[in-house]
C-alpha positions in Angstrom: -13.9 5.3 4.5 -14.2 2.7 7.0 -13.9 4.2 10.8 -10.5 3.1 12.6 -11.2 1.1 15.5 -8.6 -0.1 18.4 -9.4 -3.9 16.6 -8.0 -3.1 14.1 -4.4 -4.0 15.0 -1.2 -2.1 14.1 -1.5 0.5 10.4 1.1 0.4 8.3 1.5 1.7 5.1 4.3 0.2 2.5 3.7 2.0 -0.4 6.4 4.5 -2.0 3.2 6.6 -3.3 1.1 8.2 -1.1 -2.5 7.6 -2.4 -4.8 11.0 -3.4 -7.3 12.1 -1.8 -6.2 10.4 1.4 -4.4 12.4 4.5 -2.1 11.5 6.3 -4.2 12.5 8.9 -6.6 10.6 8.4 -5.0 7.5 7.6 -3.7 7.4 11.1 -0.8 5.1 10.1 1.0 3.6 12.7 3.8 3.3 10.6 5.0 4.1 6.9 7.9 2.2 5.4 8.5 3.6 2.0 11.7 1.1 1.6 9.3 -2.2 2.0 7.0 -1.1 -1.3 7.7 -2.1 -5.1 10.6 -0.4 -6.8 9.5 1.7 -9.4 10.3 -0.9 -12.2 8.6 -3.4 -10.7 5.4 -1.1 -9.9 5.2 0.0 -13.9 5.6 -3.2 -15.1 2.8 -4.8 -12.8 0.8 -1.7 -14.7 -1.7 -3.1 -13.0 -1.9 -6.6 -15.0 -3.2 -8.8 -12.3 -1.9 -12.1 -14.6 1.7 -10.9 -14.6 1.6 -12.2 -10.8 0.2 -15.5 -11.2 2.3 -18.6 -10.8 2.2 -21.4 -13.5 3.0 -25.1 -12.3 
């Protein structure tokens, strides 16, 4: 994990799952906004699927 330096700017986190193996500690998170992340339904249908996102012209 990359060191946190004062460059860095303002940490915030806007994901509704806290990822493992990271605490929240560490993370030093400036702020965490649950409310701003996917919504469940949208999160599993992305699934992941990078192509789902892409926009056709």
């Amino acid at each position: 994990m990359k060191l946190l330096q004062k460059k860095d700017g303002y940490r915030l986190s806007v994901d509704r799952h806290w990822p493992g193996g990271v605490s929240k500690e560490k993370a030093k998170l400036d702020e965490c906004r649950k409310e701003l992340g996917l919504s469940d339904k949208l999160r599993q249908w992305f699934n992941h699927k990078h192509e789902r996102f892409t926009i056709k012209y």
